[in-house]
N, C-alpha and C positions, 0 to 999 in steps of 0.2 A: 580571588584567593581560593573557592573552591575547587574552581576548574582547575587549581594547581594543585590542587591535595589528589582531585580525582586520577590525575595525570600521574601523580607519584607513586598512589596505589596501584596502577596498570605497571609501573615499571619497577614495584616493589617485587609483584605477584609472577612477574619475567612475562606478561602477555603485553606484546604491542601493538599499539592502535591499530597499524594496518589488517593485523589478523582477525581483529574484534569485528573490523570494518569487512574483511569477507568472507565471515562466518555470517554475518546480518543478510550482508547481500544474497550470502547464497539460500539464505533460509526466506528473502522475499522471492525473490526471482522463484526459484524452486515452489514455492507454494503458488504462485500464481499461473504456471506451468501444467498441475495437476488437476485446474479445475476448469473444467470444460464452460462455463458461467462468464470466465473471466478470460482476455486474453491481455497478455503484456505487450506494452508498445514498446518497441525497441529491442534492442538484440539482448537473446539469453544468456551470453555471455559476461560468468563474473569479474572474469578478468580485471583488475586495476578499477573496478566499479566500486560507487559507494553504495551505502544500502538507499538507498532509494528505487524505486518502481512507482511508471505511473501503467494504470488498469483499467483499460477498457471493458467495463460491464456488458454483460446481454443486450445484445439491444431492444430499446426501450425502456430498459430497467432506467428510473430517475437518478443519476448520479449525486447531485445535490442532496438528494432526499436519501440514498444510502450513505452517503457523511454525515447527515445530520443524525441519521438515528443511530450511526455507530457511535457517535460523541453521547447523545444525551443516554442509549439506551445501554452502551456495553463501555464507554469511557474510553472510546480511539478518538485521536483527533487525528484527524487527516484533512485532505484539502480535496477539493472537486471542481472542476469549471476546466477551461481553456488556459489557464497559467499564464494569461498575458500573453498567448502566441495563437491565436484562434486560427487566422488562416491555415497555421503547422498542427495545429493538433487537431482541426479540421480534414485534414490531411490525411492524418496519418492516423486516426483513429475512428474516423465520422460524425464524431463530436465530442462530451465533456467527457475528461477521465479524471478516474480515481488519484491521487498521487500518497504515496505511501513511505514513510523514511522514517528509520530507526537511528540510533545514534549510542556512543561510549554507552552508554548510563540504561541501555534497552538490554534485554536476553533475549536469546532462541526462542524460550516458551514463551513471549507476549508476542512474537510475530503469528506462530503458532495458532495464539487465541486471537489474536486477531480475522484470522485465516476462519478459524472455526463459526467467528461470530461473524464474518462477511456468509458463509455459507447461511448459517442456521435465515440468516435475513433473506438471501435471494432465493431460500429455498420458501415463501411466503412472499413474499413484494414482486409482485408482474409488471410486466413491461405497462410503462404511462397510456400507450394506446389500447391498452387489451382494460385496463380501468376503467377507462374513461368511456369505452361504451358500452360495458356494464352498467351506466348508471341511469 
């Protein structure tokens, strides 16, 4: 029942999904684009894209360990690992990445802060090998 209210407001308001869907995209892709920290797996390309991006971090940077602290310390839930396709995203990125996806019910600005709070994080969290023989 919600999802048909939310649905009636989008075609109340004359914006349709699909534009909602690549204005997000272009506000991930694009932000992930700009930050030298991070690169996007897969083609920049918003075209017919939904908002999702997955993010291969700095290497060394702990991927798990930067989803975990975006959930508990800034309120992103995102997902991190191999996505069930480890040989492919072994591949194609060198190991675990980021994956990031907005939907109807997200704006520009939380991708945005998002973006902000992945920086403010890897701009303090060092790659796992450079920790670890600091200690």
């Amino acid at each position: 029942m919600l999802a048909a209210q939310g649905f009636d407001a989008f075609a109340q308001v004359g914006v349709g999904i699909e534009e909602v869907q690549a204005e997000l995209a272009t506000a991930l892709v694009g932000g992930a684009l700009i930050r030298s920290r991070v690169r996007l797996v897969g083609p920049p390309d918003v075209t017919d894209r939904i908002s999702l991006v997955s993010l291969r971090l700095e290497h060394g940077v702990p991927t798990g360990e930067v989803a975990r602290m975006l959930s508990d310390s800034y309120g992103f839930m995102v997902r991190s690992g191999h996505m069930c396709s480890q040989p492919l995203v072994t591949d194609l990125a060198g190991g675990e990445i980021l994956r990031v996806s907005a939907y109807l019910y997200n704006e520009v600005s939380e991708i945005e802060a998002f973006y902000e709070s992945l920086d403010e994080l890897l701009s303090w969290i060092g790659p796992a090998a450079v920790v670890a023989t600091r200690r």
